[in-house]
C-alpha positions in Angstrom: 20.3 4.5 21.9 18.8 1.7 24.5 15.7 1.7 22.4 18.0 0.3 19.2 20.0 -1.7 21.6 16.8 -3.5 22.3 15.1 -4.1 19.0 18.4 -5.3 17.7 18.8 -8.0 20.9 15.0 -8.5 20.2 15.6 -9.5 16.3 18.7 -11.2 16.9 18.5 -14.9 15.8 16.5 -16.2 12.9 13.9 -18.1 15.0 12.8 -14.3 16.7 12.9 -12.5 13.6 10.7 -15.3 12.0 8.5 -14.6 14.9 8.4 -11.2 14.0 7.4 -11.5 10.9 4.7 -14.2 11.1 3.2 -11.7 13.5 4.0 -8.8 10.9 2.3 -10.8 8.2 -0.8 -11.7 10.1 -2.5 -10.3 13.5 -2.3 -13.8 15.2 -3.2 -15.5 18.4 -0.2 -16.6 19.6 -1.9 -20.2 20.8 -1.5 -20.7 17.2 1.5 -19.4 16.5 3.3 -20.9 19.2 2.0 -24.5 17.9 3.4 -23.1 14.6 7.6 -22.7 16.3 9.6 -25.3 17.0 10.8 -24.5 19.9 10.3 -24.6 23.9 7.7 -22.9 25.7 10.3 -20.4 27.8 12.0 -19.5 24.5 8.7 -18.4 22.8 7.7 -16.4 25.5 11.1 -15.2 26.1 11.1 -13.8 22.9 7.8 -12.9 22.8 8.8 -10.8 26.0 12.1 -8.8 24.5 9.8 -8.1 21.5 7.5 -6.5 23.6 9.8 -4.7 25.5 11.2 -2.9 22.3 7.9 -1.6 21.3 8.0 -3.9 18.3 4.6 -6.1 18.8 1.5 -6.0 21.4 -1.7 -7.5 22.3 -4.6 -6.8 20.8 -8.3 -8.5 21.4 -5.9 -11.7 22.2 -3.9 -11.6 19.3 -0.7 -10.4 18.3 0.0 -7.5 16.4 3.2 -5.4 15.5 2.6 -1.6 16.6 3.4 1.1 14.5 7.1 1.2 15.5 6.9 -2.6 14.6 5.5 -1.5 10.9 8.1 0.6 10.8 11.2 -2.3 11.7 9.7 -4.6 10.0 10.0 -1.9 6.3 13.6 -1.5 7.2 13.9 -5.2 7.5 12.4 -6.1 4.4 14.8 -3.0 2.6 17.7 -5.0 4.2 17.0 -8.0 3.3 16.4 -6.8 -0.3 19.8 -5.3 -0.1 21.6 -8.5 1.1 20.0 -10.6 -1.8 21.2 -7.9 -4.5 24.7 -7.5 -2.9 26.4 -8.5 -6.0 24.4 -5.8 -7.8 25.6 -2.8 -5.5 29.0 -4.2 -5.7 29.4 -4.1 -9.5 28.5 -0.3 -9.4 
């Protein structure tokens, strides 16, 4: 149950799960991506950090990448997200 605790507290505002999903997109070297956020330098590492912690991404030959777990989040995400844009849909039926 810690393990969902974590990737939920990891995902948690819209700046970290835009991070996750720029990384999810494209294996990127976070020099660039951090030039690419708007925001300080402890919050992207902060984030960065939790979203290591949860198993969701990892280094790779100085990049970033999301790990198999990640791939796996980041489905159920986009299945969510589908979801919330078709609410009116399920709600009909």
């Amino acid at each position: 149950m810690q393990v969902v605790a974590k990737v939920f507290e990891s995902l948690s505002d819209n700046v970290s799960l835009g991070l996750f999903t720029t990384i999810a997109h494209e294996s990127i070297n976070s020099v660039v991506l951090r030039n690419k956020i708007k925001i300080t330098r402890k919050q992207y590492y902060s984030r960065l950090s939790k979203m290591m912690k949860a198993g969701l991404i990892k280094r790779n030959n100085g990049k970033l990448v999301v790990t198999a777990f990640g791939k796996i989040v980041y489905k159920v995400q986009e299945t969510v997200e589908n979801a919330s844009s078709n609410q009116w849909k399920l709600r009909a039926i």
